[in-house]
N, C-alpha and C positions, 0 to 999 in steps of 0.2 A: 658643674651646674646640673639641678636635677630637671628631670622629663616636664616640660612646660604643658605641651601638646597632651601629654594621657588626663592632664589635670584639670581641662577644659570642661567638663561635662564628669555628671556621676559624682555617685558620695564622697569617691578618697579613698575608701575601703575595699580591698577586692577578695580578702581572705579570713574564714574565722579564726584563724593563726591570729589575725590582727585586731580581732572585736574581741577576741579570749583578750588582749593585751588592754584593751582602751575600756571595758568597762569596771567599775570600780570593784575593787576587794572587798573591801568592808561595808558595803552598804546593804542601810535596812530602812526601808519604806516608813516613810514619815506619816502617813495613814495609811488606815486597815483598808480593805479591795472593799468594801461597800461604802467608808468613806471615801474613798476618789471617787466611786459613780456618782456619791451626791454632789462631790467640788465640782466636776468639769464639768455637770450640770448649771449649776449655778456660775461658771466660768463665761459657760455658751451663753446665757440669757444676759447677762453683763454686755457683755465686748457686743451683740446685736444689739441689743438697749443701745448702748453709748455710742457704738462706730454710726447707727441714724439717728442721736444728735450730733457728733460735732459732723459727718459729713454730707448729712440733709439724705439720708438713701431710706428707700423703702423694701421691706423685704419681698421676695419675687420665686417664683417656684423655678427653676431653673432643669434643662435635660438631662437624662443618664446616658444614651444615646442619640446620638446625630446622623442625619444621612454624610455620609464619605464625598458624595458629589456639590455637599455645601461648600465645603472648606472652613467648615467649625470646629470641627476639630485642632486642639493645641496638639501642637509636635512637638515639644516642649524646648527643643534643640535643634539647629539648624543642619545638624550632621545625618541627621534623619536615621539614626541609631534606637531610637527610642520609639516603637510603631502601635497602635493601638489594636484592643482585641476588637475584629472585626467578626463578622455574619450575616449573612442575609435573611429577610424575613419578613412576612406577610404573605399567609397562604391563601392560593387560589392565585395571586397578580400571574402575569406572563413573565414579568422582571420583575424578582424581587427585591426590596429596598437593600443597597449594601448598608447596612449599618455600622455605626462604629462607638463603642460606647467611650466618656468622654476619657480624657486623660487631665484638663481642666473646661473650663468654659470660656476661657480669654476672650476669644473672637468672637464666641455665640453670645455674650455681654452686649459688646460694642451694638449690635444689631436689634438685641434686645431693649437698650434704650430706645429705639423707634417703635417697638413692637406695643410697651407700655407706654407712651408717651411722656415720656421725660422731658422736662425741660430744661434750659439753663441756669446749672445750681442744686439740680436735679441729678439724684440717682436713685441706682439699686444694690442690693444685698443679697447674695443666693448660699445656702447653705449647702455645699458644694457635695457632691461624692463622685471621685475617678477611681479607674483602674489604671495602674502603671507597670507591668506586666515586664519589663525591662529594668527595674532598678535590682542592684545587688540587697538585700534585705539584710540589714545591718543592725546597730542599736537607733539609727532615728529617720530609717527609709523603710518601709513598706510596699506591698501591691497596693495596698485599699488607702486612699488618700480622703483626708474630709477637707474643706478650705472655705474661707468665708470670701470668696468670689464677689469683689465688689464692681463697681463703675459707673463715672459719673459724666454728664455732661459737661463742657466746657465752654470760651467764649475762646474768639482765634487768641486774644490777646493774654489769658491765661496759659499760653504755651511759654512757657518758660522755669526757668531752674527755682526762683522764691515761689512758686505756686505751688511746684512738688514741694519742696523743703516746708511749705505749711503745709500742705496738706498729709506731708508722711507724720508730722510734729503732733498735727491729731490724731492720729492713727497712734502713734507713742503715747501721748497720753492716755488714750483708753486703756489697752496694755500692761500700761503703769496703774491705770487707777484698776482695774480688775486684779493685778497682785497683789495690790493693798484690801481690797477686797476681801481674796479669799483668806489673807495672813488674819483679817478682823474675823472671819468665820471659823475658821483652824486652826489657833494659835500655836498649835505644835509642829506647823510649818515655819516657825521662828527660831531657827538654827543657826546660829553663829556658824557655822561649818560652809554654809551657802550664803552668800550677800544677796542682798533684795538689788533688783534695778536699778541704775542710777534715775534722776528723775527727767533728765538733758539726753536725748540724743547726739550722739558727736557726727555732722557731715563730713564726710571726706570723697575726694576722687580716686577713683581707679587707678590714674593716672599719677598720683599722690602718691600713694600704698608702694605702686611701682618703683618710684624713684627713692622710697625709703628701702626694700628689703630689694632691689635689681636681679639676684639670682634667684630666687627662691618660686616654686611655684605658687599660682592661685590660692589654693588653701592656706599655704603655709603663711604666705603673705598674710590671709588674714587672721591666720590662729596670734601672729605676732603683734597686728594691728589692737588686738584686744586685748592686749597685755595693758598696752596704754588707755584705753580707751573702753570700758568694757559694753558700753553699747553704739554700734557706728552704722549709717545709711551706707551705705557705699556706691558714689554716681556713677555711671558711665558702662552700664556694662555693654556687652557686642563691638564697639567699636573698637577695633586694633592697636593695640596701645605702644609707645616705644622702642618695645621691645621683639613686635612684631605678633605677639598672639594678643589675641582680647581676655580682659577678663577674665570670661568664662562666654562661652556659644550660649547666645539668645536667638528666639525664632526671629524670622524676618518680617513678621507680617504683624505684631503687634506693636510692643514698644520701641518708641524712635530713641536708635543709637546712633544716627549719624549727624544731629542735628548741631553745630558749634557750638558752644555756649559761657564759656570761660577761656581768657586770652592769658596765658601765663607768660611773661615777659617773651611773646610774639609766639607761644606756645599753643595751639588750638585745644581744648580739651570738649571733648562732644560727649552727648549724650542726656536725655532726659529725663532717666531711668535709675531704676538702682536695688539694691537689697536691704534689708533688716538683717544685722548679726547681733549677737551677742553671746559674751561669754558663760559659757552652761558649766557652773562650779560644781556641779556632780560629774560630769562624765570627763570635767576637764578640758572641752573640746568647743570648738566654734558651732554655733547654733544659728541657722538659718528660719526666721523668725516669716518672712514676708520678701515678695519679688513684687514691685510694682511700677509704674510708670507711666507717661504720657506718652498718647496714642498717636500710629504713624500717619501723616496725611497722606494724599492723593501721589507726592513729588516724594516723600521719603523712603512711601512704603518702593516706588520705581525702583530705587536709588539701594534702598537695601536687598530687596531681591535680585537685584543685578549682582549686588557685591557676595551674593550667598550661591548665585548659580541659578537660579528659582524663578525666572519670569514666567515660567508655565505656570505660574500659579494666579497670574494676572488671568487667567481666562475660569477661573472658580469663582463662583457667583459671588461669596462672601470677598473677597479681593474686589470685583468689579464694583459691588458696593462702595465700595471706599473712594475709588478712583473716580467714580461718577457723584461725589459727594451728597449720596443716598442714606447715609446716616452720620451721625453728629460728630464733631470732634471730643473726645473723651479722655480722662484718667483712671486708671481702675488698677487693678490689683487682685492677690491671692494672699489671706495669712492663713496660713498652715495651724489647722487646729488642734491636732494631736501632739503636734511640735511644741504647739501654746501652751496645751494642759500639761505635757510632760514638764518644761521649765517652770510652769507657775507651781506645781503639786512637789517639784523634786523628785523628779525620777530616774533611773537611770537608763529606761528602755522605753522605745512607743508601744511595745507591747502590753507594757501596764494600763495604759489609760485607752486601746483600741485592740480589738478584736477583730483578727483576721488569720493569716498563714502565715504559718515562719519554718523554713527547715529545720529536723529535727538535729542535727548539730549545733544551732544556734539556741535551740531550748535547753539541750542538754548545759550547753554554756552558763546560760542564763541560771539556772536551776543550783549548779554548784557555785553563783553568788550572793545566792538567795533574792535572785528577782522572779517575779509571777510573771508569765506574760499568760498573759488571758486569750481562751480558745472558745 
C-alpha cells in the first residue's frame, strides 16, 4: 500500500525528475502568446458575467493583506505546514500592524457579507490575488495565485447536500458555457486531441472513491475516478474516512466537514463540502478546478477545532464572530483562475497563461518542450 499520509496536502509532485516525466512531448500551443492574453481575457469577463447571474453575487474589491490578529487569513491546511508571508508595517505607530498578505480570502468573505450588506440570496465576487510561498512549483501550482473568491448568504434551512449540489451545478454551467465560449471565438482550439467538457457534472463521495480504489492514495484515487467520469464534484472532504485518513486536510474554520449527511446502509457519510476535478487531456493529469462549500456554524466550527487541535483559535475575533452569530450563515468558494484558463485554452503549463517566478530548472524543462512560460 502506498504512503496515504504524504498525499494529504500539496500537489503530488515533489521533484523535477517528475514534472520532466508528466508534461507532454509533443506539444504545441494552440494560440499564439498574444492570442491567449486576448482569450483569458475575455475567459475573465464571461465566468464574472455569468457566475452574478446564475448566483445573484456582486462583484467587491477584496484585501491583499490582512491583519494576522483577525484571523482572516486562510491557512489553507490544517497541518499548519503552509504559513503566509508576513511584516509589519505603518510607520510612526508604537506597534506596528503584523500584517499578513492573503494566501485566499475564505474567512475574510464570510465577514464581508455583513460589511456590504448582503442579504439572503445575496452575494459577492472578488477577483482574488494570493501569495502561497509554500507550494512545490510544478506544471499547475504556483507562488502567485488569482481565484474568483465567491460567497453567498444562506437561510439555516439551505444547509444541506441538494443546495450545494445546485449550486456547484451553476457554477459547472458557467465553466461549461465559457468553453463553448471561447471554442466559438478560437476555433483552432477545436482539436480532437483534447475532448471539450462533458456538459453533467458527475456527484460523488469521498467516501465512495474510497471504497472503489481502498489502497491507493488521495490522488491516485482520483486520477482513476476520472477515467470513468471525466468531470466529478467530490463531497466530503476533512472528515476521516474508513480507512482512517480524510480525503485530503481542509482548514477547520471554514467549510463544514463534520456535518452527517448521507446514511449508506447504517453507514454515516459527512460533509458539506467538496472539489471540482477534471480530466486535463493535455497534461494527462487530474485538474483541480474549484474547493468550495458550506460554511461552519457556531456548534461545527467547536467541533472541528476540537478534532484539529485548534481551540485557541476560538479567542481570534474572526472565530468569535461566528460563534456569537455576528455574521450570516454562508456558501462560497474559490475557482482557480489560471487553472481555468490553462484547461479552457489547452495548455500544458500555468506559466503560459500567468506571470510570476518559476525556478530555473523548471524553465529549462519547459523550454526543451517547447512551452513559453511567461516572465
Amino acid at each position: 500500500m502506498q504512503d496515504k499520509k504524504a498525499d494529504l496536502a500539496g500537489p503530488g509532485i515533489s521533484t523535477y525528475e517528475k514534472v520532466d516525466q508528466v508534461l507532454p512531448k509533443d506539444y504545441s500551443s494552440l494560440l499564439s502568446r498574444k492570442e491567449t492574453q486576448k482569450a483569458l481575457y475575455m475567459i475573465k469577463r464571461y465566468i464574472e458575467e455569468n457566475l452574478a447571474k446564475e448566483l445573484n453575487l456582486q462583484m467587491v474589491t477584496c484585501p491583499l493583506i490582512v491583519d494576522k490578529e483577525s484571523g482572516f487569513n486562510d491557512m489553507l491546511d490544517r497541518d499548519g505546514s503552509r504559513t503566509p508571508v508576513s511584516f509589519p508595517c505603518g510607520l510612526g505607530l508604537d506597534k506596528p500592524i503584523n500584517a499578513q498578505v492573503v494566501q485566499a480570502v475564505t474567512k475574510w468573505k464570510r465577514w464581508a457579507l455583513k460589511q456590504y450588506e448582503m442579504d439572503v440570496g445575496e452575494g459577492l465576487n472578488t477577483d482574488m490575488r494570493a501569495i502561497r510561498k509554500d507550494y512545490f512549483l510544478d506544471h499547475d501550482h504556483s507562488s502567485y495565485v488569482g481565484q474568483w473568491d465567491w460567497e453567498k448568504v444562506i437561510a439555516k434551512k439551505d444547509r444541506n447536500l441538494d443546495y450545494l449540489k445546485s449550486t456547484v451545478s451553476k457554477i459547472w454551467k458557467v465553466l461549461k458555457g465559457a468553453e463553448n465560449y471561447v471554442l466559438e471565438q478560437f476555433p483552432k482550439l477545436n482539436d480532437g486531441r483534447y475532448p471539450n467538457l462533458p456538459d453533467k457534472l458527475h456527484f460523488i463521495h469521498a467516501e465512495e472513491i474510497l471504497e472503489r480504489y481502498p489502497n491507493l492514495p488521495r490522488k491516485q484515487r482520483e486520477t482513476e475516478i476520472l477515467q470513468d467520469y471525466p468531470a466529478v464534484f467530490i463531497i466530503g472532504i476533512g472528515w476521516v474516512l474508513e480507512d482512517g485518513y480524510p480525503h485530503e486536510m481542509r482548514a477547520a474554520d471554514y467549510d463544514d466537514w463534520v456535518t452527517p449527511t448521507v446514511n449508506n446502509n447504517g453507514k454515516l457519510y459527512h460533509g458539506l463540502n467538496g472539489d471540482i476535478l477534471v480530466c486535463n487531456h493535455v497534461t494527462k493529469r487530474r485538474h483541480e478546478l474549484s474547493s468550495m462549500g458550506i460554511r461552519v456554524t457556531p456548534e461545527t466550527l467547536r467541533k472541528q477545532l476540537e478534532l484539529s487541535g485548534l481551540q485557541e483559535y476560538l479567542e481570534l475575533p474572526y472565530h468569535k464572530m461566528i460563534m456569537n452569530n455576528e455574521i450570516p450563515l454562508s456558501i462560497g468558494g474559490g475557482i482557480g483562475q489560471e487553472r481555468t484558463y490553462m484547461l479552457l485554452l489547452k495548455k500544458a503549463h500555468l506559466g503560459e497563461v500567468s506571470v510570476t517566478v518559476w525556478p530555473k530548472q523548471l524553465k529549462e524543462i519547459c523550454g526543451k518542450k517547447n512551452i513559453h512560460v511567461l516572465e
